[in-house]
N, C-alpha and C positions, 0 to 999 in steps of 0.2 A: 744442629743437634737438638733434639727434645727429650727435656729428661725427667722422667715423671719421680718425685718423692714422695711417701709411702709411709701416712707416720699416723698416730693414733693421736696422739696430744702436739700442738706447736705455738700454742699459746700461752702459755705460764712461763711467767717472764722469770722466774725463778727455778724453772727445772734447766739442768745443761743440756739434756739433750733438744728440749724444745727452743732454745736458745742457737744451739748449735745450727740447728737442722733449717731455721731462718738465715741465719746469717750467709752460711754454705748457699743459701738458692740465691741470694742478694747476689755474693760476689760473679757466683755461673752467670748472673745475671747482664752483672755489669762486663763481662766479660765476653758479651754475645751471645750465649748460651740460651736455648728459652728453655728455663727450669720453672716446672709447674709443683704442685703441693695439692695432694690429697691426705686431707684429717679432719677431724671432729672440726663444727664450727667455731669459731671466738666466741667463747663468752659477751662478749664487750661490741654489743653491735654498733656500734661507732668505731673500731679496730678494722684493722685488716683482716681479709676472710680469706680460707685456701683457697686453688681453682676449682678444685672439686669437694665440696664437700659435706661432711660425713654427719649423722645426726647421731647425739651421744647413746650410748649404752649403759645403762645404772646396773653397775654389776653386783647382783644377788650377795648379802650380806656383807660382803668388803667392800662395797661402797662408800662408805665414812673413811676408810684409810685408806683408799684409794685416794681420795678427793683431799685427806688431810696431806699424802705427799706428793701433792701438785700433777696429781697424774687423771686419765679418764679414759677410757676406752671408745671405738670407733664401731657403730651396728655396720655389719657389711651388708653393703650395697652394691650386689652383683651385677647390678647393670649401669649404675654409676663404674665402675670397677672395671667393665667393660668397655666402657666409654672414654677410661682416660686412659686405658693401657692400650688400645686400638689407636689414639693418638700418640704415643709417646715411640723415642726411639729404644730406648732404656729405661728404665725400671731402678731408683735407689731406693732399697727399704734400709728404714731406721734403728727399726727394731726385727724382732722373731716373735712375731705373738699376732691370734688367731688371724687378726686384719693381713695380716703379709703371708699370712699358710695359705689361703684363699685366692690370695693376688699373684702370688708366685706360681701359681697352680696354672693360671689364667695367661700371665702372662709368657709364658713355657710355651703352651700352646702355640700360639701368639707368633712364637719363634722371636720372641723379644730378647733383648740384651738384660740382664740382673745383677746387680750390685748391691752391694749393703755397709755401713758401717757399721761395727763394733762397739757400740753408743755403753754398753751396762756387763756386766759380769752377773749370773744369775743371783751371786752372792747381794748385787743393791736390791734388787724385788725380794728375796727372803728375808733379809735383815727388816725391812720394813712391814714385813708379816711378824714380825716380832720372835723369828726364829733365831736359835746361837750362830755365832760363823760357820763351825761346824755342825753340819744339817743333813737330813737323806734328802730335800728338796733339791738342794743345788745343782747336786752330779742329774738329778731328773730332769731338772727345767733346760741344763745345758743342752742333754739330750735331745729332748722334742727343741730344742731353736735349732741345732745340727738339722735333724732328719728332716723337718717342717723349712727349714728358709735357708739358712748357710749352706749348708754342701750341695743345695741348687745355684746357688751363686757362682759366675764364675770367678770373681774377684768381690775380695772386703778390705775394707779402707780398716787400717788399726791405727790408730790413735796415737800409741804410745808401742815400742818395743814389747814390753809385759805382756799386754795383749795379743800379740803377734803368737808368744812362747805360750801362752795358753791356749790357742786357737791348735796351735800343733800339736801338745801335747793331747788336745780333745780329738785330734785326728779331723778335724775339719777338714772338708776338699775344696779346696777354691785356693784361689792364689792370695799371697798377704802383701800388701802395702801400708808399709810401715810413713802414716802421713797423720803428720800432726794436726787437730782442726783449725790452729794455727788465731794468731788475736792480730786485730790494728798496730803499724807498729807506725811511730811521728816520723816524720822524712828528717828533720835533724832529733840527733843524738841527746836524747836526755842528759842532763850534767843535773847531779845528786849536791843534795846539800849535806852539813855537818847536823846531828840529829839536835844537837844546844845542850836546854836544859834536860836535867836528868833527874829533876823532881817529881818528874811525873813521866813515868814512860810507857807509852800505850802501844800497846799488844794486840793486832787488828787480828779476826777470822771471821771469814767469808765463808757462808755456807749456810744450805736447808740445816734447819736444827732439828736433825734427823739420827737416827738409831744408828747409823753406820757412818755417819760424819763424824762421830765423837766427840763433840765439844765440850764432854761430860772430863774427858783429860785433860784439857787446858784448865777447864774449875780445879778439879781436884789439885793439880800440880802448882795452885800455889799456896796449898798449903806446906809445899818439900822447898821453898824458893826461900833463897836469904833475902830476896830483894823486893818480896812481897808488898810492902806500904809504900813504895814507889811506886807500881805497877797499878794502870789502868786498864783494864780487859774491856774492849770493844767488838759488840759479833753482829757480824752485819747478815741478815735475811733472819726468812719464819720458815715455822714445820711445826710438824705433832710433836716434837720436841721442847717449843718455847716455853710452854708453861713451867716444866719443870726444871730446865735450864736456869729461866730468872729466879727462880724461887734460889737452886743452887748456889748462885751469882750473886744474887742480893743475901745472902747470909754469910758468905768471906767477909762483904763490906760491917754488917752486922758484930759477927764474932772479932771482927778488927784486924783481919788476914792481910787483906788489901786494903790499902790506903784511902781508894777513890774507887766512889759506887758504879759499878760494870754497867757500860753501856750498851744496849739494843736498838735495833733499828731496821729498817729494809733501805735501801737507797740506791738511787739512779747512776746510771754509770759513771758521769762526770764526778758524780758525790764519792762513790769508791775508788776512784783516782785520789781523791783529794786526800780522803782518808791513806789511804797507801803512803801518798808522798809525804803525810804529819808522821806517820808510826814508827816506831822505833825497830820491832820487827812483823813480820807475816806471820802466823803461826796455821798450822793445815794436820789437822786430825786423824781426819777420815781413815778407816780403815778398810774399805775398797772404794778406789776411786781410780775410771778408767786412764781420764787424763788429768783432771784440775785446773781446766785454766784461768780460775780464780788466782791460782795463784801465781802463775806466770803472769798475770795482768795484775796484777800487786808488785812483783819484780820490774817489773816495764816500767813502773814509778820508781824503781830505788828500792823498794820495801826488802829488807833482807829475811827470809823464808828460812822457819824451821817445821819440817815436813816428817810427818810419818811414814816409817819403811815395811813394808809388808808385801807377802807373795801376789796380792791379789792390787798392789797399789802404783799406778805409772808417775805419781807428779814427780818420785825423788827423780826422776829423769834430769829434770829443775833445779837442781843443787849442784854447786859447783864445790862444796867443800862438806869435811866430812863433819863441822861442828853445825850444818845445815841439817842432818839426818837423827831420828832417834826411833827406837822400837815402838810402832804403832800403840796404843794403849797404855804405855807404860807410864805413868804421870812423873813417877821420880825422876826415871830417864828425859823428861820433856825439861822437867823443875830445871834440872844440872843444864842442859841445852840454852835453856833462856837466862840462865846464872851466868854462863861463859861470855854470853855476845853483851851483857850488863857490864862485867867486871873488863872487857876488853873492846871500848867506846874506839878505839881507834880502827879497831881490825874491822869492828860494825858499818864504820861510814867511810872503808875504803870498798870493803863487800858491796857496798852497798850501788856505786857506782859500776863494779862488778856485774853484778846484778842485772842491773838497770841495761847494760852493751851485751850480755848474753840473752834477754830477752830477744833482740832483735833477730835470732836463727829462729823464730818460729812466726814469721811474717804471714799475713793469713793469706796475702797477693802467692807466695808459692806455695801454698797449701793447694789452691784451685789450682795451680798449673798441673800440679801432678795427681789431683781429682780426674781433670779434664783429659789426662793421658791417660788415665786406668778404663777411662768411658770410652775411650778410642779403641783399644785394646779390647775389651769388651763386647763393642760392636764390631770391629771387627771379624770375631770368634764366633760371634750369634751366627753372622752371615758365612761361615765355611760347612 
């Protein structure tokens, strides 16, 4: 089976989807499969490069916030484009935007198989336009991804349930498979420790410091927290957001909110592990976010996860209890959330272990198995 992917960014070690959409061709990989990658070049000519690929496009006046939220776009290259889809047996596009309107066009003809995953809700691209949640963009852009690349699909990989129920509700045509992009999971069982000392208790989030991650709720809520001068905030990645974040961050420690000056940082996987396994909880803002598995892979350490819940957000999927959940945005409601798992050290580092054994239902080895069945399924249907 050869399976061409179809993405415009796969380099920014810090976007999920570009993260995701690597990982996914690895495993097809290791798994028999020869999965290829058509996108923009690496930056980083010493990196790995796609098999086919794309020379960037500087897109007229949003360029700079383009490029601030780790994203670029793809010039089409119709005969590049022809050249990998004339190889391939199937077609996964990542996204719905102009580079796959074009490819799915092509590859149709083709009488090729097409796929896609359900990587964004149009609501992450508007929020980073610096639009409110509620927007006339959003219902538009869902639009043109439907008529332009979805309901040419026969089948989309959803991520998370949530997604699933929006794709319906948008009347999408194509069949839904509810498949998690799924993380590494260790062949023996993590065993959690006791969190100790409670002088200092550090509060990890993982995440672009972005307009719709909301890291701006964790700031604000400790100013509603009793246990504020014990608490260390630690946020791991950058975005067009950080400047103002720290500025945030660093005036709690200032005005004497928090005890211990908030820490920032980018760091390598092994290093977010480590942090996971030291922190006392998870904490996850975002107020659209398709799947998170930032935060599932903070859980897979122990880290016990307090998640934003919202119409447009899959990670509560990840929470096994309801002192896990609080109203996206709400800071007071977060403050009380990280007050209870404070005041209740035992229920914390029995969750915690919790945690750590319910991670293991999102194994990324059966994520591709049921990738690999939807591609079967797929190709078969091209071919009747």
């Amino acid at each position: 089976m050869k399976v061409l992917f179809v993405c415009n960014n796969a380099y920014n070690p810090g976007n999920g989807l570009s993260v995701s959409a690597l990982n996914t061709i690895k495993r097809l990989r290791d798994n028999g499969i020869d999965a290829r990658l058509m996108a923009v070049r690496n930056p980083n000519p010493d990196g790995p490069q796609p098999d086919f690929p794309l020379e960037h496009f500087v897109f007229p006046i949003f360029e700079p916030i383009i490029a601030a939220n780790g994203f670029c776009y793809a010039k089409i290259d119709r005969k590049r484009l022809n050249n990998a889809i004339d190889w391939a047996d199937i077609v996964h596009f990542e996204e719905a935007m102009p580079l796959e309107e074009v490819a799915i066009k092509m590859a149709l003809k083709k009488g090729k198989a097409c796929v896609a995953t359900f990587h964004l809700f149009p609501h992450n691209v508007t929020a980073n336009l610096g639009l409110p949640k509620v927007n006339f963009l959003s219902p538009l852009l869902m639009k043109y991804w439907n008529v332009k690349v979805f309901d040419k699909c026969s089948d989309i990989q959803c991520p998370t349930l949530i997604c699933k129920q929006y794709l319906m509700a948008k009347r999408t045509q194509a069949r839904f498979h509810v498949i998690s992009n799924g993380i590494e999971i260790p062949s023996e069982r993590v065993v959690t420790k006791p969190y100790g000392d409670m002088s200092e208790i550090r509060l990890l989030c993982i995440g672009r410091l972005a307009n719709e991650k909301s890291q701006n709720t964790l700031i604000d809520a400790m100013r509603y927290s009793k246990h504020a001068r014990n608490i260390r905030l630690i946020f791991a990645g950058n975005g067009p957001k950080a400047g103002k974040y720290r500025r945030m961050a660093s005036k709690l420690y200032t005005d004497g909110v928090v005890g211990f000056e908030p820490q920032f940082g980018f760091y390598t996987h092994e290093e977010l592990a480590e942090l996971a396994r030291k922190c006392y909880l998870y904490i996850h803002c975002a107020w659209v976010e398709v799947e998170g598995l930032s935060c599932l892979e903070a859980t897979r350490e122990g880290a016990v996860p307090v998640i934003a819940e919202g119409r447009h957000i899959g990670t509560p999927q990840f929470a096994i209890c309801p002192q896990s959940i609080y109203p996206a945005c709400d800071s007071k409601a977060l403050a009380a959330r990280i007050d209870w798992w404070i005041e209740h050290p035992k229920d914390r580092d029995l969750a915690s272990q919790q945690y750590a054994d319910a991670a293991r239902r999102f194994n990324v080895n059966d994520s591709i198995k049921a990738i690999i069945a939807m591609y079967e399924t797929a190709i078969a249907d091209s071919k009747q």
